[in-house]
C-alpha positions in Angstrom: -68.8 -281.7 132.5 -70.3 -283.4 130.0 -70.1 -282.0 126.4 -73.6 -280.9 124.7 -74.8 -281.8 121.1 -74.0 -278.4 119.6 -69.8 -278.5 121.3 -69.7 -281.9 119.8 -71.1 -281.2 116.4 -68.2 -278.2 116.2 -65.7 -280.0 117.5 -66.2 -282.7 114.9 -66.8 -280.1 112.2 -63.2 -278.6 113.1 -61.6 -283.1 112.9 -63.7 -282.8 109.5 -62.0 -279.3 108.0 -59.1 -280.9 109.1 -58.7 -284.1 107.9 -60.1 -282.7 104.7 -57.0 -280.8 104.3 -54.4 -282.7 105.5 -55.7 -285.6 102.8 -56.7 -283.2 100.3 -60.1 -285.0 100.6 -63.3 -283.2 99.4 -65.6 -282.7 102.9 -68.2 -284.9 101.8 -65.9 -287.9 101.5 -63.4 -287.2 104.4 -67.4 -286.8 106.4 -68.5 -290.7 105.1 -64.7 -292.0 105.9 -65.2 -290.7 109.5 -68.4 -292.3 110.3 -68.3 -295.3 108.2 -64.8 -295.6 110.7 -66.6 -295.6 113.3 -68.8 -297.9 111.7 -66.3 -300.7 110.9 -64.4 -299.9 114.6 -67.6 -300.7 116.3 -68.5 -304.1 114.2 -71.8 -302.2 112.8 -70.7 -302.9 109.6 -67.3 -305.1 108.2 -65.9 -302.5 105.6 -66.8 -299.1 103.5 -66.2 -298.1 100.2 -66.8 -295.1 98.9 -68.6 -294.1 95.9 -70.3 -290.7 95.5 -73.7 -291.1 92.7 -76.4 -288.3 92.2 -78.4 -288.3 89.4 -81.5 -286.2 88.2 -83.4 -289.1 88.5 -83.7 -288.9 92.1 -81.0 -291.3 92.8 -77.9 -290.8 95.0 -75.6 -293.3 97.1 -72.3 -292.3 98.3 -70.8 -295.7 99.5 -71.5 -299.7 99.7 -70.0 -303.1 101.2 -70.6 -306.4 100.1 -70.1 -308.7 102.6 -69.1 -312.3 102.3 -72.8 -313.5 103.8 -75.4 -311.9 101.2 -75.7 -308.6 102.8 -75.6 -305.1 101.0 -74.6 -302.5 102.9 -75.6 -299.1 100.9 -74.5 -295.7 102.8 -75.7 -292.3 102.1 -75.2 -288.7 102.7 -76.8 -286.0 104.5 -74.2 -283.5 104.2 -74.2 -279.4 103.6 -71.1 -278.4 105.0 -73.3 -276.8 107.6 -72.2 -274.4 110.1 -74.3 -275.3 112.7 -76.7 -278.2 114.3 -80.1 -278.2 113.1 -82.6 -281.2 112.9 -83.3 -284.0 110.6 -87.0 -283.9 109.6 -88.9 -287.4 109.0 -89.9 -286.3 105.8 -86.2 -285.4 104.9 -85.2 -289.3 106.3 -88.0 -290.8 104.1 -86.7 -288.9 100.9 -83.0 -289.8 101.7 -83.5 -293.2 102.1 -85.9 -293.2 98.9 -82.9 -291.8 96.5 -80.9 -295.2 97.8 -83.7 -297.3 97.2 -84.5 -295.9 93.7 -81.0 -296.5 93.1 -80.9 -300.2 94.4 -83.9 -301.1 92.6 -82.8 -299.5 89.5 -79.7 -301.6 89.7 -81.5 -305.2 90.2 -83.6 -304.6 88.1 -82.9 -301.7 84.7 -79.8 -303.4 83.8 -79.0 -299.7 85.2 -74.9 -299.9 84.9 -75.1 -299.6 81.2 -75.9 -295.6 81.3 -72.8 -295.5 83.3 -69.4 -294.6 82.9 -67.3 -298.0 82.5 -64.1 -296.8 84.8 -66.5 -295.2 87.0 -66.7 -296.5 90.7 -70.7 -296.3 90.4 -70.7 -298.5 87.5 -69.0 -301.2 88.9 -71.5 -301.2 92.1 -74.3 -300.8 90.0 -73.1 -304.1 87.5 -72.4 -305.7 90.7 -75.6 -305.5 92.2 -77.4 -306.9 88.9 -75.1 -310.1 88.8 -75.4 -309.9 92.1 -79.3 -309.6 92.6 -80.0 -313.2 93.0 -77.5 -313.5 96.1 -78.2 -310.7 97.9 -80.7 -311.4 100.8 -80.9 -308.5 102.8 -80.4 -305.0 101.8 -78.8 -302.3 104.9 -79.7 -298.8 104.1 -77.3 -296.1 106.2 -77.9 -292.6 106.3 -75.1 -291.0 108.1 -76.2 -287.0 109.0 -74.4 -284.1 110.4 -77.9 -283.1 112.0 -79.7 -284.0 114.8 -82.4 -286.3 114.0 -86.0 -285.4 114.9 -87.3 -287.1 118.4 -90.3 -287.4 116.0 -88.9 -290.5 114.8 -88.6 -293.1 117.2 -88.0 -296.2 115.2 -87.7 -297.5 111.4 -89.4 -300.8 110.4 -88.1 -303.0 108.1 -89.0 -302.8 104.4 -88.8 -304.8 101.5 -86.8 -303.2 98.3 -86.7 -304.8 94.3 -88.4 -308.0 96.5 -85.5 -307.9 98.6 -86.0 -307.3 102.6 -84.3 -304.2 103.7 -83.3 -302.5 106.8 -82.6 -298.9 107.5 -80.5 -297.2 110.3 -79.4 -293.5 110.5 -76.3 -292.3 112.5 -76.6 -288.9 113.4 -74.8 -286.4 115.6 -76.3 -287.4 118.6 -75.7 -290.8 117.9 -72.2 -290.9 116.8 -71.5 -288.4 120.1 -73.4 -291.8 122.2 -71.4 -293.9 120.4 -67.7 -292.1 120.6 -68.7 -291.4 124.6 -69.5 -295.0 125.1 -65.1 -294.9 126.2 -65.2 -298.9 123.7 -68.0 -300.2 124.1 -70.0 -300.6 120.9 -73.8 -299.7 120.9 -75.8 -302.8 122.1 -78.1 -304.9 120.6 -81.5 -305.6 122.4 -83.2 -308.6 121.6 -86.5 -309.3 122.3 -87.8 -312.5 121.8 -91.3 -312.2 122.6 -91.4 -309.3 119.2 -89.2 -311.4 117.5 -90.4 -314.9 117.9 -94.0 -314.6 119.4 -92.5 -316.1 122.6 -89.6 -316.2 125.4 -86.1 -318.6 125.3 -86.8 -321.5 128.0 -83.9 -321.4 130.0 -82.8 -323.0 133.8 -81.0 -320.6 135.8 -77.2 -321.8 137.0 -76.2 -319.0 139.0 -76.5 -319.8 143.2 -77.4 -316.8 146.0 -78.1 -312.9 145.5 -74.7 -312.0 145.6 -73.4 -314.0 142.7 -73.5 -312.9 138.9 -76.7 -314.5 137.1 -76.2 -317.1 134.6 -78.5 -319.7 132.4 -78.4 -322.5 130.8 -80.7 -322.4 127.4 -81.5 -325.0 125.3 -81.9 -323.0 121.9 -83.7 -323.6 118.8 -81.0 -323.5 115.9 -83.7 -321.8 113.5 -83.5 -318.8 116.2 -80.2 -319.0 116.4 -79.7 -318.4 112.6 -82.5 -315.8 112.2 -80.6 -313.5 115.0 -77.2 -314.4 113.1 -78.9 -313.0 109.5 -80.1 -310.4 111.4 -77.6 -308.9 113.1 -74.6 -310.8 111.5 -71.2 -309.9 113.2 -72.7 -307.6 115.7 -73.6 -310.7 117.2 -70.1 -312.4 117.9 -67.8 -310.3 120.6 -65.0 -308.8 119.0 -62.0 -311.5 118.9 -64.7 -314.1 117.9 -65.2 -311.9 114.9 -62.0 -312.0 113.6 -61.4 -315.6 114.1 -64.3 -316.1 111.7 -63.1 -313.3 109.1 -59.1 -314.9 109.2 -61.5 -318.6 108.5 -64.6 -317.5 106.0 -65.8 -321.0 105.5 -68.2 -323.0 107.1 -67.8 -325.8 109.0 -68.1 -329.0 106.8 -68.6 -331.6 109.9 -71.6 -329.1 111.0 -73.1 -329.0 107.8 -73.1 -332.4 107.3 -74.7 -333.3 110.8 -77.3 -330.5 109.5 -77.7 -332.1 106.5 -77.9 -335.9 107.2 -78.0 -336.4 110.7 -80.1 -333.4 112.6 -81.4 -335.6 115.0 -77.8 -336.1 116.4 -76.6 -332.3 116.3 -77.2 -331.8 120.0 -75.6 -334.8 120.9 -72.4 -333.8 118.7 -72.0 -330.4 118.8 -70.3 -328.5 121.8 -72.8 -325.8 122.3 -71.8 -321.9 122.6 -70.9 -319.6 124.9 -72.8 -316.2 125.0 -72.8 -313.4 127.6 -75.5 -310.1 128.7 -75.5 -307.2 130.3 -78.9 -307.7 131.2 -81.7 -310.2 130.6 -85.5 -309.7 131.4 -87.0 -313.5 132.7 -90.7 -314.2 133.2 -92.1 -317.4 134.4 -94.7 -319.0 131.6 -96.5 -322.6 131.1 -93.7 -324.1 130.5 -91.6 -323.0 133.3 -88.8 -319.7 132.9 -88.3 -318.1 129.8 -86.0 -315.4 128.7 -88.2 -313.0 127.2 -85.4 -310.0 126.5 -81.6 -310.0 126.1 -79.3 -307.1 126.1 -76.1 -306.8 124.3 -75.8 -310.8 123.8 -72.6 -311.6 122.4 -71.3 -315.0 121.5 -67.8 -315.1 122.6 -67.5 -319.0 121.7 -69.5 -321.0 118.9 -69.1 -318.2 116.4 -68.8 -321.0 113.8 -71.5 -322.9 114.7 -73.5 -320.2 114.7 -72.7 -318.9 111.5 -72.7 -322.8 109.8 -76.3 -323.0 110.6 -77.0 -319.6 108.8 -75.2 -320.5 105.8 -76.5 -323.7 105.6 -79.7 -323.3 106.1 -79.9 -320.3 103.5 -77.7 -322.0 100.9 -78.8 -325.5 101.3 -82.4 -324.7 102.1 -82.4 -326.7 105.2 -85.6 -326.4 107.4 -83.6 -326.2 110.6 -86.6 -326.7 113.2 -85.5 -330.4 114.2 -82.1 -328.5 115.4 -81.7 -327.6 118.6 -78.0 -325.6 120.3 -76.8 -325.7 124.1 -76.0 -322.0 125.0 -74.7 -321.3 128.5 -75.2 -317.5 129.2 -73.4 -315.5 131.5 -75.0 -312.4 132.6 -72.3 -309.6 133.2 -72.8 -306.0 134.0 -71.2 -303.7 131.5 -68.4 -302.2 134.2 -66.3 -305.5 134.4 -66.9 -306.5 130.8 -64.0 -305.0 129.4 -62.0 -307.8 131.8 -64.1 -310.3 132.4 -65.8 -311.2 128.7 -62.1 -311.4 127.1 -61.3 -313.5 129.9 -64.3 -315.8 129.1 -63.7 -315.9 125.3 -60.1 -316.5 126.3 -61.2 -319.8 128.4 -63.8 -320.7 126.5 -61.7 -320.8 122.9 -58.4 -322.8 124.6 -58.7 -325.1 121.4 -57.7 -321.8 119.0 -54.7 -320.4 121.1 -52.3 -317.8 119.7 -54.7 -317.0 116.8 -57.1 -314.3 115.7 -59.6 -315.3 118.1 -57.1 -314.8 121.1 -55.7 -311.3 119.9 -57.3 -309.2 122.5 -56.9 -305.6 123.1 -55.4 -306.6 125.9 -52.6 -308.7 124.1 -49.0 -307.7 125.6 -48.4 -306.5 122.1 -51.0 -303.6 121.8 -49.8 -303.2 125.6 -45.8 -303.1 124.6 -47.0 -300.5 121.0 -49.5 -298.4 123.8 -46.4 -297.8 125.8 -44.3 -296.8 123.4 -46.7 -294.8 122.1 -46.7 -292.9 125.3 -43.1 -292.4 126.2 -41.2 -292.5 122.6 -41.3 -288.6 121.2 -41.7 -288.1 117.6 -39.3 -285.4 116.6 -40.1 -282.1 115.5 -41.7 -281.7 111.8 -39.8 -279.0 109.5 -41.4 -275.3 111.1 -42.7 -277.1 114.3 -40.9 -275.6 117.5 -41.5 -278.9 120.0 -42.2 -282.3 119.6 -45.0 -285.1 120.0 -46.3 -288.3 119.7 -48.0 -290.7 118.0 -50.7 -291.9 120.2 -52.1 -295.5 120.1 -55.3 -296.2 120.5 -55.4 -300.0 122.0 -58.9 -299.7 122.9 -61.4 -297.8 121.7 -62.0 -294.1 123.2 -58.7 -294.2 124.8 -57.8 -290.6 123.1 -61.6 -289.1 124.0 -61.3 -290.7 127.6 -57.6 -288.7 127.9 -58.7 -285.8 127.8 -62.4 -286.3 129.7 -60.6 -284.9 133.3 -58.7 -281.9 131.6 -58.7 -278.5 132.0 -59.4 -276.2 129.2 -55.5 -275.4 129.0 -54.8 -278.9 129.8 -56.6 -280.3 126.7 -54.5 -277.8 124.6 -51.4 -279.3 126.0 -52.2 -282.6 125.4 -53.3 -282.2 121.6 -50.4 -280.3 120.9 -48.7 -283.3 122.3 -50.5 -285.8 121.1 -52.3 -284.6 117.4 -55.1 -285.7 116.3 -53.6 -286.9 112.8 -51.7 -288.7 114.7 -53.3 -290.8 116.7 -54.1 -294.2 115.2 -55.7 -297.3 116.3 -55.1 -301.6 115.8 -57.0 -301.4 112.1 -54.9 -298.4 111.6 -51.4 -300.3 112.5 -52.5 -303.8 110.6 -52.9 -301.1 107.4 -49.9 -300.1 107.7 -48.0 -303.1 108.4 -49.7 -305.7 105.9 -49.2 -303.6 103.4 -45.7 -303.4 103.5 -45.3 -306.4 104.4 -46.7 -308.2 101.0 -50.1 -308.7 102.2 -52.1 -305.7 99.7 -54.6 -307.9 99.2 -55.7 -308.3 102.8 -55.5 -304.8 103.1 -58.3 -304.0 100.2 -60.7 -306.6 101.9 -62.0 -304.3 104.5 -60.2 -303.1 107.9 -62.1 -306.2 109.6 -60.3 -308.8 108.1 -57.3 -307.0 107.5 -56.8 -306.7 111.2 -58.0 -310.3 111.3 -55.3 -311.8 109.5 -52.4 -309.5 111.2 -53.6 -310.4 114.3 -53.0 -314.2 113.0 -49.6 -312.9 111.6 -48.8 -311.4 114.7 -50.0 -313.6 117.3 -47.5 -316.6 116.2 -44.4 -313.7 115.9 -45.3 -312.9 119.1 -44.9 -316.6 120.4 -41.7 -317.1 118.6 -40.1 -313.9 119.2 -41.6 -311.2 121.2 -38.5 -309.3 121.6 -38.4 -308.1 117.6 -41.5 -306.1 118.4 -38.8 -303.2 119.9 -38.4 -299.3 119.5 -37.1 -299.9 115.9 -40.7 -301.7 114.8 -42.8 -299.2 115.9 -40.4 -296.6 114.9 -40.8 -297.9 111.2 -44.4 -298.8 111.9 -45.0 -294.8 112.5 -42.5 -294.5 109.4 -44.4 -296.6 107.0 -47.8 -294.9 108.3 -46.7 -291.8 107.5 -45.6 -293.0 104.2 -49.3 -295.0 103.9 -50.9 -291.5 104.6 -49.1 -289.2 102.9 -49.9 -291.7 99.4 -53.2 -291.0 99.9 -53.1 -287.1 100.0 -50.9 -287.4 96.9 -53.2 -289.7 95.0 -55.5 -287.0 95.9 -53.4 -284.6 94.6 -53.3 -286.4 91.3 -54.7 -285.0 87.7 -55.5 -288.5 86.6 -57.3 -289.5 89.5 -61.6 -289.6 89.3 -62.2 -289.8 92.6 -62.6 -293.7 92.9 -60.4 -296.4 94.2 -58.1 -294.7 96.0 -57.8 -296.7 98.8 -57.1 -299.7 96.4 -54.3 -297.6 94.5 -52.6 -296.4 97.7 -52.3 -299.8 98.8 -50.8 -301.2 95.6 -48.3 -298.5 95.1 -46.7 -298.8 98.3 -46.9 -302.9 98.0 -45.3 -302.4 94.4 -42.4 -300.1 95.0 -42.0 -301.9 98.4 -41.5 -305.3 96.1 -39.0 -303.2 93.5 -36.7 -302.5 96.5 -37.0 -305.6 98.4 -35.7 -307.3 94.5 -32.8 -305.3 94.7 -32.0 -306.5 98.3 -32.9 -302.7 99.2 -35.4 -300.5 101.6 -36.7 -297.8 102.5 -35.0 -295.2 104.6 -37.4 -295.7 107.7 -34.9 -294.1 110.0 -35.1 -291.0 108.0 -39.0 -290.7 107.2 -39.3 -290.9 111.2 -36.7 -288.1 111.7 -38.3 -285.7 109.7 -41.6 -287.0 110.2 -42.5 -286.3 106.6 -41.6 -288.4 103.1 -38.4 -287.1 101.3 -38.6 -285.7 98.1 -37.7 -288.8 96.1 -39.7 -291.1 97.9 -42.8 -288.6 96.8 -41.8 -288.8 93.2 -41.1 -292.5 93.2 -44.8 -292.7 94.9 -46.1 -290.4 92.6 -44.9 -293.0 89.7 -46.1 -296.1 91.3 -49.5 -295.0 91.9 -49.9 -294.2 88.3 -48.5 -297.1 86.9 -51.0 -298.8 89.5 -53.5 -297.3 88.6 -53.6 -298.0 85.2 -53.2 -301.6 85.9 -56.2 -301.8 88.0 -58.9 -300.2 86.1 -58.4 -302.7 83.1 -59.3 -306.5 85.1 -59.7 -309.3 83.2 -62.9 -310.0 80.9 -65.7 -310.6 83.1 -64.8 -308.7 86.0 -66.8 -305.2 86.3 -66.2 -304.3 89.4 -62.4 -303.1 90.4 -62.7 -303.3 94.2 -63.3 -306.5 93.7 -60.4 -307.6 91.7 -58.4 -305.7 94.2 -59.2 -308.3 96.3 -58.1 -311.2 94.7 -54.7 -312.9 95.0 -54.6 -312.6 90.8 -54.7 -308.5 90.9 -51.2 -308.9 93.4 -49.8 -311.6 90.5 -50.4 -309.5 87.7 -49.0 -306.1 89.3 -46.1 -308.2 89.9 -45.4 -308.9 86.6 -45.4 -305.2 85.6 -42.8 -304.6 88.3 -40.0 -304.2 85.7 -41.4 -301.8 84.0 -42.3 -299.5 87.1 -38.5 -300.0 87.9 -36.9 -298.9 84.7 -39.7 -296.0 85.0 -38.2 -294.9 88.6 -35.6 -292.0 89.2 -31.8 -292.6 89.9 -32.1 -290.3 93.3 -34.5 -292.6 94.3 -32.3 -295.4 94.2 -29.7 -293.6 95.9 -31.5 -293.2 99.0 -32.4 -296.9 99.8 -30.4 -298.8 102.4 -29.4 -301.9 101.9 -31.0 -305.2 103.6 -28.0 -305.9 105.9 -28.0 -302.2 107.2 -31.3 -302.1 108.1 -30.7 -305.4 109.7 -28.0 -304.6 112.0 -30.6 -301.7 113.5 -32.9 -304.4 113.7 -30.6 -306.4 115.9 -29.3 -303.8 117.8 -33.2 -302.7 118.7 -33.9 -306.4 119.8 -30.8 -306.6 121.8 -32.0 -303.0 124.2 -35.9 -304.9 123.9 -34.6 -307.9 125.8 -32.7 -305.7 128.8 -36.1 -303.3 129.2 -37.6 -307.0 129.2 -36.0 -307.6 132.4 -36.0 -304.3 133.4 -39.7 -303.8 133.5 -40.7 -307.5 134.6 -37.8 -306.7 137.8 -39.7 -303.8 138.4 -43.2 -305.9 138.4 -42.0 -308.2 140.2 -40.7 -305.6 143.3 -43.9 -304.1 143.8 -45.5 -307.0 144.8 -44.9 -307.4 148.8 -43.2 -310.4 150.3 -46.3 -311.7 152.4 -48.5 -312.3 148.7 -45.4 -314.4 147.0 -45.9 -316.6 150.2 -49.5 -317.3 149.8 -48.9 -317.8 146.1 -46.0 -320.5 147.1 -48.5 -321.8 149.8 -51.7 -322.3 147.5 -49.5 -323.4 144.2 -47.9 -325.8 146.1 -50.9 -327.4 147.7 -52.1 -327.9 144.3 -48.9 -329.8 143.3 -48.4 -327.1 140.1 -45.3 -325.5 140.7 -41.7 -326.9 139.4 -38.6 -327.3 141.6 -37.3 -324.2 139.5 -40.5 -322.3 140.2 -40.7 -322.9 143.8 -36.4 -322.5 144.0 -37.2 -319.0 143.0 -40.2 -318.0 145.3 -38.1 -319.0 148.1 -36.5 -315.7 146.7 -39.3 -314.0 146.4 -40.7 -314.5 149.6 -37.4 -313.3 151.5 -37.8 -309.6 149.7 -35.9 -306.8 150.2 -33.9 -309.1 152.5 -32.7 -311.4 149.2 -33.4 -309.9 145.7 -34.4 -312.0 142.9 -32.4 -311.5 139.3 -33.7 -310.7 136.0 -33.7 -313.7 135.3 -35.8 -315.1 138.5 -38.1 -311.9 137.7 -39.0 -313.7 134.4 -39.8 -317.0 135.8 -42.0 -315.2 138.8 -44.1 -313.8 136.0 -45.0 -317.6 134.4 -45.6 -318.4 138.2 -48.6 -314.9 138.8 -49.5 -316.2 135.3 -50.4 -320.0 137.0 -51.6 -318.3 139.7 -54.7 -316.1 137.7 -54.9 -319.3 135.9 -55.1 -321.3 138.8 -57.7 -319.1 140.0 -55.8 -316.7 142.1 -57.5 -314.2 140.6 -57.7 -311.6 143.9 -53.9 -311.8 143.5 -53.7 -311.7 139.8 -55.5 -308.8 140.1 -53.3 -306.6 142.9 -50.6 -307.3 140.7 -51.9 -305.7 137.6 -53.6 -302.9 139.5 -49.8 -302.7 141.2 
């Protein structure tokens, strides 16, 4: 049965009281870290920061993101602690989102910062928005509520704040309950042109008969294409596409340079994009058929072109109406998009392979960590009686969607097996790895981009090697999280700390001590955090050091830079921590020391782990490969081998195949009769691709 409103809102209240205690968080920050997750997880926005500001004035924000494309992103608060749901007023939404605007304007405009604190996180957001004032061109206003907002309200116009256009969106109870129930799908976008634009897309359709999915080919008008892109931004581009952008950031020089001195030719030399619907609204006009309404479009290839003719047009003032982009749209309902729009923005970006843009959820390894994740058991904290596991979220709503079918006493069962605190998702996991893994800086430019560039990382390890990614990795990844986590409760916990830049100082004191022990040919006991599922007491005090000695480093950057996030995120804030490094080492305890292992022992557990991946390699492809039935290897062998594909190996070993249970292939022949159901989906086999994954 479907949960109401009012079990959501106390379920989430009792995640909330939770997480509040576990990371010794203050409710109202451990409330805007939830949703502003949700946020970022979803593509709404690319990243949150926190920063909690009420003044007498009438002013209050309690977070912000600048992203790399002129937008402001300003979050606040509607948040009592309440006990239970009640609604959100439209008078109470008007005065919420006037405290943020007060304080935006007061920023542009009052030279503002200088009333404020110099350490303090609002003063560097408020002296970044007044040498910022002239870049920004759109301000996002979010007011995230624990109430249920009024059905008085049915929509918020745009506004204009300090001369700067603004939007405003609210995520309440009922929304964030829409969006968590949505089992990974992100909340659409609906276009509609007509509103927008004063009139429909012209457009041919492509698609032949009833029974076949609809699709169009559109002839666009660039100037469109880059008012949607401002718009909306990275809610436009489906997921992967997204993170090939963040892992790039720059635009295009050949397309700006067709923009700029050749717009007559841009059609002629540009590819065109790739875009797909869930559902599109046609009407026949003057000029023949026109797509007058688009649901969810997403561009799954042409991200770049898209986002070149944005920048360039707002940075080099280009009148783009001359412009014109070829956009083929596929129209797919929202029950096979999970498989079939990775599949086109796999295709359809065969230029880009084994990069960000290719790391689907999907990959084989979030498929390899999801298993594990599964059937490994965590042992037993100290006072627990049984043990459990970390779960893995590879797509999102996996942990919701496990329990949807339970009983009552089954859903008990299976979050005592599989906590809450620890489950963890693909932004979770790049955390925890880049920042071990000398990457801090990546990790303090949002959980976007972060995941953009492990995926990167990742994706070519994966090529080279995909048996190191074994028991013993995400053994030590679950290690190093709970080391990650556990440094943000203590920074918490600290008397120093103000309540600002904790994410920032987490991420450098792990980096910092990480970079002490690697120096000394040393590690970290990860062996040892998983066994007791907890960080030992010296690793706590060495922590403890490390984040103040961070700490202090980071809330003195260099003349000219007011705001710390922002140095965070520069390759010069990693340089200079480095050079403190001897200092934080003579400052460490001997017992510390004591308990690091040694590079070459933690290498031999490395190499035994990748040793046991390679036999459950075989083991597990055997197995695939037996549970598909003699008849379909032989009209695999038949219809490869008409199309002249196959290699005298490959069709050696189907004559195997084909002969099962009589003759049994080897591990070995099971490997190679994977690459072959691989040519076979890409061949378009995909009835038989698709038994043997449902198989």
């Amino acid at each position: 049965m479907e949960q109401s409103a009012q079990e959501f809102f106390h379920d989430f209240r009792q995640e909330l009281l939770a997480g509040a205690e576990a990371n010794s968080s203050f409710q109202l920050s451990e409330f805007m870290e939830a949703v502003a997750n949700e946020l970022v997880e979803t593509g709404f926005v690319e990243g949150f920061e926190f920063c909690h500001y009420r003044a007498a004035q009438g002013m209050r924000v309690d977070g912000y993101w600048f992203n790399d494309e002129g937008a402001l992103d300003l979050f606040l608060a509607d948040f009592d602690c309440r006990n239970e749901l009640v609604s959100l007023s439209p008078s109470e939404v008007n005065a919420s989102f006037g405290r943020a605007e007060k304080f935006f304007e007061a920023c542009a405009t009052k030279s503002f910062f200088q009333k404020l604190e110099v350490t303090s996180p609002e003063y560097g957001l408020a002296r970044q928005i007044a040498d910022r004032s002239s870049f920004i061109r759109q301000v996002n206003f979010h007011l995230l509520s624990e109430r249920m907002l009024s059905d008085r309200i049915q929509s918020l116009d745009d506004g204009v704040t300090a001369g700067i256009p603004t939007t405003y969106n609210i995520w309440d109870i009922s929304r964030l309950q829409r969006q968590r129930s949505a089992k990974g799908h992100k909340e659409p976008l609906d276009i509609n042109f007509r509103e927008m634009f004063g009139a429909g897309i012209s457009c041919l359709p492509a698609h032949l008969g009833s029974q076949s999915y609809q699709s169009y080919l559109i002839v666009i008008p660039a100037d469109v294409l880059a008012i949607l892109y401002g718009k909306f931004g990275a809610r436009l581009l489906e997921q992967n596409v997204r993170s090939f952008l963040q892992a790039r950031g720059k635009v295009n020089q050949g397309i700006r340079t067709t923009i700029l001195n050749e717009p007559q030719m841009f059609f002629a030399y540009n590819n065109g994009i790739t875009a797909t619907a869930q559902e599109v609204e046609v009407e026949v006009g003057d000029g023949g058929l026109q797509i007058t309404r688009i649901r969810d479009l997403q561009i799954v290839n042409g991200g770049q072109t898209t986002a070149s003719l944005f920048h360039t047009k707002r940075k080099d003032k280009v009148a783009l109406k001359n412009i014109f982009v070829q956009m083929k749209l596929s129209v797919i309902d929202s029950a096979e998009s999970e498989l079939v729009v990775p599949r086109i923005s796999e295709y359809a970006n065969t230029q880009n392979r084994v990069n960000a843009a290719d790391f689907f959820s999907n990959h084989p390894f979030h498929i390899r960590i999801e298993t594990f994740s599964r059937r490994l058991w965590a042992p037993a904290q100290q006072g627990a009686q049984r043990e459990s596991r970390w779960f893995y979220e590879r797509a999102r709503g996996q942990y919701a969607d496990a329990q949807a079918k339970l009983s009552p006493p089954e859903q008990r069962r299976f979050k005592a097996e599989n906590p809450k605190p620890q489950m963890f998702t693909k932004t979770d996991l790049a955390k925890f790895e880049n920042v071990w893994d000398d990457h801090p800086k990546w990790v303090n430019l949002g959980a976007q981009k972060n995941f953009a560039r492990y995926a990167g990382r990742i994706g070519k390890e994966w090529t080279k090697s995909a048996d190191r990614f074994n028991e013993f990795y995400f053994r030590r990844a679950i290690a190093r999280g709970i080391v990650f986590r556990a440094t943000e409760k203590l920074v918490s916990d600290q008397p120093w700390y103000n309540g600002g830049y904790r994410a920032n100082i987490v991420a450098y004191a792990i980096a910092s001590l990480n970079e002490v022990c690697r120096r000394l040919g040393k590690s970290i006991d990860y062996s040892r955090v998983w066994n007791i599922q907890a960080i030992p007491p010296t690793l706590r005090d060495a922590l403890t050091i490390a984040a103040k000695h961070v700490n202090d480093d980071i809330v003195h950057p260099p003349a000219g830079i007011s705001n710390i996030s922002e140095w965070c995120k520069k390759d010069q804030c990693w340089t200079r921590l480095q050079g403190t490094l001897d200092k934080l080492e003579a400052a460490l305890p001997d017992a510390f020391f004591e308990d690091l292992l040694s590079l070459e022992e933690q290498g031999e557990e490395r190499k035994d782990a990748k040793v046991t991946q390679k036999i459950d390699n075989g083991i597990e492809a055997q197995k695939r490969i037996f549970d598909i039935p003699a008849h379909q290897w032989r009209t695999i062998m038949q219809e490869l081998g008409r199309k002249r594909v196959l290699t005298p190996r490959e069709t050696g070993v189907l004559q195997v195949a084909v002969q099962m249970p009589a003759k049994i292939p080897t591990e070995k022949q099971c490997l190679v009769l994977l690459g072959v159901l691989e040519k076979a989906r890409n061949e378009g086999l995909v009835a038989l691709a698709a038994e043997e994954e449902d198989a």
